[in-house]
N, C-alpha and C positions, 0 to 999 in steps of 0.2 A: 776390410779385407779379411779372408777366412786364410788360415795359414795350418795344411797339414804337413806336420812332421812324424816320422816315427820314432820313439825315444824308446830304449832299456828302462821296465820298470825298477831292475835295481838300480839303475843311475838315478834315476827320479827321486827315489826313495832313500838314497842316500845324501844326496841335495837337501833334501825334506830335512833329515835326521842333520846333516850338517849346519841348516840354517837354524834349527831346532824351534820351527814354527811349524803349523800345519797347512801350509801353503798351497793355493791348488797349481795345477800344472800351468795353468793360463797366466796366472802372476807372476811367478819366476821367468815363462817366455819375456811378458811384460818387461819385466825387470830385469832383464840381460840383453834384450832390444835396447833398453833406455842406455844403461851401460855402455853397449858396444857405437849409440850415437855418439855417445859422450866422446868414446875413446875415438873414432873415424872425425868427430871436430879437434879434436886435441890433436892431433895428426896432419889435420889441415895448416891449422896454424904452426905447425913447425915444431910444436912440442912431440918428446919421448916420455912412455909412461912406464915409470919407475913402480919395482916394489922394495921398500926395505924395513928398517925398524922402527918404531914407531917414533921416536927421538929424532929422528930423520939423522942419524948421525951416519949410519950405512944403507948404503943400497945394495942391493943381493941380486934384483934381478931390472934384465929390461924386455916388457911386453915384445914380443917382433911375431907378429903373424904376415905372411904376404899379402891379404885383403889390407892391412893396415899400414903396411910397408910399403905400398902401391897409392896410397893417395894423394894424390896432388894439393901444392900446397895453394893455400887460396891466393886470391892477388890483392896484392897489397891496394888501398884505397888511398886514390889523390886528393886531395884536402881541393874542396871547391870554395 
């Protein structure tokens, strides 16, 4: 599938500078596709995704986007 978006070359390029690799635009799409499956199964299952410190001792924040807050949760499997 060919997927056009229009991006801010400063975003790009600040993404770039942030991850501090030389990443082309295609990979980062990649890798924030893979991500956001991640986060849309995590959601299924009934899990919230946290961010905090790395000790896990605090949590600061919780992800809530409505695409992600709108996903139905899977159904549960009956043991055959």
């Amino acid at each position: 599938m060919e997927l056009r978006v229009r991006i801010d070359d400063a975003f790009v390029e600040k993404l770039q500078k942030d991850l501090g690799q030389d990443l082309k635009l295609t990979d980062i799409v990649r890798e924030a596709l893979t991500t956001y499956n991640w986060a849309v199964q995590q959601r299924r299952q009934g899990r919230s995704i946290l961010a905090g410190s790395a000790d896990g001792e605090e949590v600061d924040y919780q992800l809530s986007q409505m695409s992600l807050d709108n996903v139905p949760l899977a159904t549960p499997r009956t043991p055959t």
